[in-house]
C-alpha positions as CSV (number, residue, x, y, z in Angstrom):
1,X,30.5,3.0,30.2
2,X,28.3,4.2,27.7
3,X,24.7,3.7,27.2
4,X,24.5,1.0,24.0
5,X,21.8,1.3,21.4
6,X,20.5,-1.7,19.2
7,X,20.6,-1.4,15.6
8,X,18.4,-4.0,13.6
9,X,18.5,-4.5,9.8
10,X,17.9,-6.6,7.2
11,X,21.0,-8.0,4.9
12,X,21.1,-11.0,2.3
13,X,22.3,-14.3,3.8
14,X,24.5,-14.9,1.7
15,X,26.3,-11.7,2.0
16,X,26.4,-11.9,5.9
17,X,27.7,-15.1,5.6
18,X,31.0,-14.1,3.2
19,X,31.2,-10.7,5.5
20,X,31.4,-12.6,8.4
21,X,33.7,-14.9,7.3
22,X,36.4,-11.8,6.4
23,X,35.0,-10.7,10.2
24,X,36.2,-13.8,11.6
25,X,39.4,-13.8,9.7
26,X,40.4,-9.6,11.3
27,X,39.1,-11.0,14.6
28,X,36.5,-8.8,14.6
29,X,32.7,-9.8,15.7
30,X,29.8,-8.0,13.5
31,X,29.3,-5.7,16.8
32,X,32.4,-4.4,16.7
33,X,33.0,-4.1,12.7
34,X,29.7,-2.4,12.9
35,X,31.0,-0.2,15.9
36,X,34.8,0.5,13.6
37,X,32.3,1.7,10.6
38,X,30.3,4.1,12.2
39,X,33.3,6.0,14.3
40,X,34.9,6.2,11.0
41,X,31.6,7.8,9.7
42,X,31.9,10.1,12.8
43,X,35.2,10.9,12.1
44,X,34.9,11.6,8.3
45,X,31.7,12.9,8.8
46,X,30.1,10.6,6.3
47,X,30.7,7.3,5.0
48,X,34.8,6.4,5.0
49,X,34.4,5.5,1.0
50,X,33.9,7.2,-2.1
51,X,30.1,6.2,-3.5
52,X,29.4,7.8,-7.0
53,X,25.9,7.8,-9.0
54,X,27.3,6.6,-12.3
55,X,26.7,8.8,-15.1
56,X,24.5,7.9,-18.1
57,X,27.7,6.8,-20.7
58,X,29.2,4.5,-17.8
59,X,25.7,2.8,-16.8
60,X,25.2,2.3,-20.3
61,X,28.5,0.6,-20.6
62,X,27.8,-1.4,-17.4
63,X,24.9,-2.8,-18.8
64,X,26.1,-3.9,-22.3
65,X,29.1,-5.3,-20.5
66,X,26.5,-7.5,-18.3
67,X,24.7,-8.4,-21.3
68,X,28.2,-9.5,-23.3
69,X,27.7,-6.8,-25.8
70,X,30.4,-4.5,-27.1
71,X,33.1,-6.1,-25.3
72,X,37.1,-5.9,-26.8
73,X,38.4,-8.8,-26.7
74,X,42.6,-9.3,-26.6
75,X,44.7,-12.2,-26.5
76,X,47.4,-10.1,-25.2
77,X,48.2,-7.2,-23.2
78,X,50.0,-5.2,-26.0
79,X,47.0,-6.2,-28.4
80,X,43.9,-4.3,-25.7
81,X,46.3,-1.6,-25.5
82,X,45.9,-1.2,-29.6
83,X,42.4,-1.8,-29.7
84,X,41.9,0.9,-27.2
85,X,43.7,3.4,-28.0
86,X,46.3,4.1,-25.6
């Protein structure tokens, strides 16, 4: 068996609590979910996700959208569809 290593870090509460409730759920312990994460960054040789910067238009959308500002607003499907553009 392999030597094991110990990996210490720090994490909201409330976040561990909801991630180890999906852990619990796949019948996974945190051990082994971490273990599963980092042989799938071994295996893609980095992390098994797509993580972008956002550029400046789309942070500047995300926060007027936090702050409720320039939002389209549609009753109906048909209706955001017009308002958009598509």
């Amino acid at each position: 068996m392999n030597k094991s290593a110990m990996i210490r870090a720090r994490i909201e509460e409330k976040l561990k609590e909801d991630v180890n409730k999906v852990f619990d759920k796949l019948g996974l312990s945190t051990t082994e979910a971490i273990t599963l994460f980092y042989k799938q960054i071994k295996l893609h040789k980095g992390l098994p996700f797509s993580v972008k910067i956002p550029n400046k238009i789309t942070k500047k959308v995300f926060e007027e959208t936090d702050k409720k500002k320039n939002l389209i607003k549609a009753g109906k499907m048909e209706n955001l569809f017009d308002k958009i553009e598509i």
